[in-house]
Each structure stands twice: as structure tokens, then as C-alpha cells.
C-alpha positions as CSV (number, residue, x, y, z in Angstrom):
1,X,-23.0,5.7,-0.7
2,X,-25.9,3.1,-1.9
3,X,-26.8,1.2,1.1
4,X,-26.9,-2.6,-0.1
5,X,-30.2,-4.7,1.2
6,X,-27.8,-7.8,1.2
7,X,-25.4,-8.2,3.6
8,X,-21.3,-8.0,2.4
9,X,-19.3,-10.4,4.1
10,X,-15.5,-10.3,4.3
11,X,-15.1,-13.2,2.3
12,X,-17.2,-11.5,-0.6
13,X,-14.8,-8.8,-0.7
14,X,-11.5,-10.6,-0.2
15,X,-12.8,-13.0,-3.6
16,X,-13.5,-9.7,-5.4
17,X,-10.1,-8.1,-4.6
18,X,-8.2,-10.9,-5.5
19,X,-9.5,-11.0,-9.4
20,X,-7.7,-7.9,-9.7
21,X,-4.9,-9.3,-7.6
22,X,-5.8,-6.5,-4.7
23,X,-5.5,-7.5,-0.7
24,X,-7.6,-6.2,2.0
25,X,-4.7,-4.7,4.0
26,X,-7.3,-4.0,6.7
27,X,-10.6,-2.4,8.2
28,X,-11.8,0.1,10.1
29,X,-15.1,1.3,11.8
30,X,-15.5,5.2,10.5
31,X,-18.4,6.4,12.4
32,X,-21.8,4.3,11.1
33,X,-19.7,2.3,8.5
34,X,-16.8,0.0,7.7
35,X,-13.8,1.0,5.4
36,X,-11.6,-1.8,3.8
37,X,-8.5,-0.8,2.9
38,X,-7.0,-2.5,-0.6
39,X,-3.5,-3.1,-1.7
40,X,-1.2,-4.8,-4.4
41,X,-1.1,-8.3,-3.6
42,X,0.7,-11.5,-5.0
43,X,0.5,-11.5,-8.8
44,X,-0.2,-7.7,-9.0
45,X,2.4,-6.4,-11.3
46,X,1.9,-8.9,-14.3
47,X,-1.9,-8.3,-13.9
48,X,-1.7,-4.7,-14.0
49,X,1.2,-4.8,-16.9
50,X,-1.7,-6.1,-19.0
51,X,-3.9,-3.2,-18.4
52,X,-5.3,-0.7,-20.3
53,X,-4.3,1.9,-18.6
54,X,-0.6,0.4,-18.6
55,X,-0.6,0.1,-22.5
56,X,-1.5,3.6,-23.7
57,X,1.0,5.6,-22.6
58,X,-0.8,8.3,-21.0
59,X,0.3,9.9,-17.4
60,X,-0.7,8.2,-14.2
61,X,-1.2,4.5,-14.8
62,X,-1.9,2.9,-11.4
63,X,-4.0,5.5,-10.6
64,X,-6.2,5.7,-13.4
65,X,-6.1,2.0,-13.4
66,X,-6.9,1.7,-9.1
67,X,-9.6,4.3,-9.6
68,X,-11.5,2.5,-12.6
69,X,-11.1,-1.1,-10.8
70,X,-12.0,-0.3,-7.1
71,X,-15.4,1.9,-8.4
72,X,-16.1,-0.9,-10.2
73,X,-15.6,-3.4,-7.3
74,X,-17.4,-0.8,-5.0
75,X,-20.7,-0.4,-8.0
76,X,-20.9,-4.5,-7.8
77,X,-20.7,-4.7,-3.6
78,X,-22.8,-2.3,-3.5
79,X,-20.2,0.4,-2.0
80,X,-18.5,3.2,-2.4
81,X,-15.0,3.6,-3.7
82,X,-12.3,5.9,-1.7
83,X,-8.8,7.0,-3.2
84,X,-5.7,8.8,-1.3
85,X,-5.3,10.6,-4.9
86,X,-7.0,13.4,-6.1
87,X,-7.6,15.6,-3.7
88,X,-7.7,18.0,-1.9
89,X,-9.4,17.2,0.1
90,X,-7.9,13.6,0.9
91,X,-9.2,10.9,2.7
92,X,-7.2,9.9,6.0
93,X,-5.9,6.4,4.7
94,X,-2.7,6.7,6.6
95,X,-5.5,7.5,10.2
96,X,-7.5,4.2,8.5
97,X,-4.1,2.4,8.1
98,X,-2.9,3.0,11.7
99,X,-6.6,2.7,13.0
100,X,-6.8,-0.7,11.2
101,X,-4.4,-2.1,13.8
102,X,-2.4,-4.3,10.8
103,X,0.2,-1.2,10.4
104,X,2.4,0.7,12.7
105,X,5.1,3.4,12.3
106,X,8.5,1.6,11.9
107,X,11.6,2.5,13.8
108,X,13.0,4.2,10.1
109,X,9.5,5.8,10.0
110,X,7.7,4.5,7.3
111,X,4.5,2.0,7.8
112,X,4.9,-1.3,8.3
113,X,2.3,-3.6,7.5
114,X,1.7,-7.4,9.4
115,X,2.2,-9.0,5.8
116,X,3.4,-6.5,3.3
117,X,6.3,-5.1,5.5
118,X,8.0,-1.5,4.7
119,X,6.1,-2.5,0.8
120,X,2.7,-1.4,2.0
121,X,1.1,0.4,-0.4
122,X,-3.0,1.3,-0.3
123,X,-4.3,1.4,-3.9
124,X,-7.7,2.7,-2.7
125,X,-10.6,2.0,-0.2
126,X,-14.7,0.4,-0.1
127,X,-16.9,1.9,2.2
128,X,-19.8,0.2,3.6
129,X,-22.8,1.2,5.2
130,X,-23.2,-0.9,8.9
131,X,-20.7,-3.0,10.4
132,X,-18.3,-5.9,8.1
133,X,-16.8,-8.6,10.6
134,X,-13.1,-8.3,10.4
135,X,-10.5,-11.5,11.2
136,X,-9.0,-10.8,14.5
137,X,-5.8,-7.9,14.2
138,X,-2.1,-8.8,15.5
139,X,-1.5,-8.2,18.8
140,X,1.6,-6.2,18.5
141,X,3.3,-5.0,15.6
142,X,6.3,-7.0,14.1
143,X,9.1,-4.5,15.1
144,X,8.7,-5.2,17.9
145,X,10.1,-8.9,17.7
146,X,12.4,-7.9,14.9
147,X,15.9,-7.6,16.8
148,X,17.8,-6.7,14.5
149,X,15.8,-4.3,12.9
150,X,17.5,-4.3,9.1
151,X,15.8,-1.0,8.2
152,X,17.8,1.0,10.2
153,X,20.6,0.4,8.6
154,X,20.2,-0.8,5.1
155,X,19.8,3.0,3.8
156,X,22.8,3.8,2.4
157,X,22.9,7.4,3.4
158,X,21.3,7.4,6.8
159,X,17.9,9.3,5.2
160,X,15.2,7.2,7.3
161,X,14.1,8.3,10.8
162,X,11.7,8.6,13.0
163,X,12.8,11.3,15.1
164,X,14.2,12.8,12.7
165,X,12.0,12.2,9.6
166,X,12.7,11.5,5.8
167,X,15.6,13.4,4.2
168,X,14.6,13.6,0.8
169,X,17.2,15.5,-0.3
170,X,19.6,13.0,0.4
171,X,17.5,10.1,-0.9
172,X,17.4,11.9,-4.4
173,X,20.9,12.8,-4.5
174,X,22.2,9.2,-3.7
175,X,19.6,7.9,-6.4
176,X,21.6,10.3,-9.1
177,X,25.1,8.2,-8.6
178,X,26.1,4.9,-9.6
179,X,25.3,3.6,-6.2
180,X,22.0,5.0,-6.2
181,X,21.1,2.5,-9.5
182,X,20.5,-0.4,-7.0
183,X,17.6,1.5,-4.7
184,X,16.5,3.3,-8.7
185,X,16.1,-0.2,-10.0
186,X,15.5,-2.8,-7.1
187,X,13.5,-0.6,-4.8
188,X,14.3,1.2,-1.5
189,X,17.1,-1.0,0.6
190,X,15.3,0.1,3.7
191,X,11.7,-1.2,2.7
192,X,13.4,-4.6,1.2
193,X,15.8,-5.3,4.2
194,X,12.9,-6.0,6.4
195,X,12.0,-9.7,6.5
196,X,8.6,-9.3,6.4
197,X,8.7,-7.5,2.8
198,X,11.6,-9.9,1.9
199,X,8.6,-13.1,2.5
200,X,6.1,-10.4,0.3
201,X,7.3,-11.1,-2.8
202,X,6.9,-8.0,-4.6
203,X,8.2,-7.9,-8.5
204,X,11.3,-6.1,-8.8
205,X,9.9,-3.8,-11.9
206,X,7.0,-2.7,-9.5
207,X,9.3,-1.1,-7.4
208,X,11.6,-0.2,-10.0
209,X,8.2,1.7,-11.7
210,X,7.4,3.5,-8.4
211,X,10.9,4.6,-8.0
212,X,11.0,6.2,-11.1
213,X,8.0,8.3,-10.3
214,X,9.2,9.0,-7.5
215,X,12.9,10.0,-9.5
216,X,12.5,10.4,-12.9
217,X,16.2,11.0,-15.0
């Protein structure tokens, strides 16, 4: 990691991130440096439909295209870029994410993040040598002020838990029936029943894109 002679503020990174229509989703002090966390933000999917790596039909868009944006945000800060692909070995984000104090564990289990909701997603990390001031953290995480806590029981076959974990048998066999095409298509009914994802705004087709990866027919 190139130690810059200037000093990165927040601001300087938040105006970088949002060009590519990235978020800081958080920091976190790792030993003698600062790690910023970036994820999709508002405007993300039509930005990245436009993409290169979107157009040429080979494997692995979002990654190829997250790993060629973020080392080039982190060559111009003055940085170093961080993935949670391509390893092993992989880099703690979900440690960083939890550290970060701006995502908790949800009562179904997954993350939930202070303005993203159960749609938090980290494209990659910038490292930075020294310490970056960071806007003051929530005090508590939103679940705990969300009564009736939607995400337990939007899934339509009970596969969210966190005693109990993620049954991914079940998700994938309820995504292979007609009922499925709703969660296949619109996203997980979990992750967009809570209110905090519902005020997110995330595109339809960039959920519809993950949850193809994540089933393909």
C-alpha cells in the first residue's frame, strides 16, 4: 500500500465513490490504517448496465467490473483496493462490516445495514495508511426499533434464521416452482420486506441479476 503525502478526507472519497454510483457503507480502524467499505448505491444498476464489463458477455460481470473500478479509485487516492472475491485467502469484510458499527446481524440472519437494509451488498474495499475521520455510527441497530420485524416472516418457506441458519435447500427448491418466480425475479421477500431496504430503492433487475447467479435455470 502507497502511503499518500496528502491527507484523504472522507469527503474525497465519498465524491469518488459516487461517480461510479458506489457508497461508503462504512469504516473501520485495522491496526495502523483505515478501511472503507463500498457498496451499490442509488443509480447503480443503470450505471453499471453501461459497462464494459456488462456488454461483453464474458463470466463474472460485477466482479470484473468492481475490481477494475475500486483499483482505479484506490491508484488515484492514493490506496489500496480490497475485494471479498478471489480468494483464498479472503479479506474479513463481513468482521469490517460488523466492526464498522453501520451493520448488525438481523433477527432472519442476514446483515442489515443503517441505510441499505437486508440489500447490503460490499462491492469491495480502500485501505488507507493512518487514521480517515468517520461521521459518527448509529447508536443501535434498526431491528431493534422495527416491531414488527417483516423479515421474519415474509419468506415464504420459513428458510431464514438466526438460530437456526440459512436453509438453502429449501430457498432453491421454492425458487424452482411458480411461486418461486416472484423472489427469482423481484429479489428475496425477506431482504425487501424490511422498511429500511423498501426506502433503498434498489432496481428490480439488480436483484433479479443476482438471483440468477445465485439460481441459474
Amino acid at each position: 500500500m502507497t502511503k499518500s503525502s496528502v491527507q484523504v478526507t472522507y469527503r474525497t472519497i465519498c465524491d469518488a465513490a459516487q461517480i461510479e454510483r458506489l457508497e461508503i457503507m462504512g469504516g473501520v480502524a485495522v491496526d495502523d490504517s483505515t478501511v472503507i467499505l463500498l457498496g451499490p448505491g442509488t443509480g447503480f444498476w443503470a450505471h453499471f448496465k453501461a459497462s464494459p464489463e456488462m456488454r461483453d458477455g464474458v463470466p463474472h460481470p460485477v466482479d470484473r467490473w468492481s475490481k477494475r473500478v475500486i483499483t482505479d479509485m484506490a491508484r488515484s487516492l492514493r490506496g489500496e483496493a480490497l475485494f471479498p472475491f478471489g480468494g483464498p485467502p479472503y479479506v474479513p469484510f463481513l468482521r469490517w462490516a460488523m466492526d464498522s458499527r453501520r451493520t448488525w446481524q438481523s433477527p432472519a440472519g442476514m446483515l442489515v445495514h443503517d441505510t441499505s437494509g437486508l440489500m447490503v451488498s460490499y462491492r469491495g474495499a480502500l485501505r488507507f495508511m493512518g487514521h480517515v475521520s468517520l461521521p459518527p455510527a448509529p447508536v443501535a441497530a434498526p431491528c431493534t426499533s422495527c416491531e414488527s420485524q417483516p423479515c421474519m416472516t415474509a419468506c415464504p418457506v420459513d428458510a431464514l434464521s438466526a438460530e437456526r441458519g440459512y436453509d438453502v435447500t429449501a430457498c432453491h427448491g421454492f425458487l424452482d416452482t411458480e411461486a418461486g418466480q416472484d423472489c427469482l425475479t423481484q429479489g428475496c421477500k425477506a431482504r425487501r420486506a424490511c422498511p429500511i431496504s423498501q426506502k433503498f430503492g434498489r432496481d428490480p433487475a439488480q436483484s433479479a441479476f443476482h438471483m440468477r447467479s445465485f439460481h441459474p435455470v
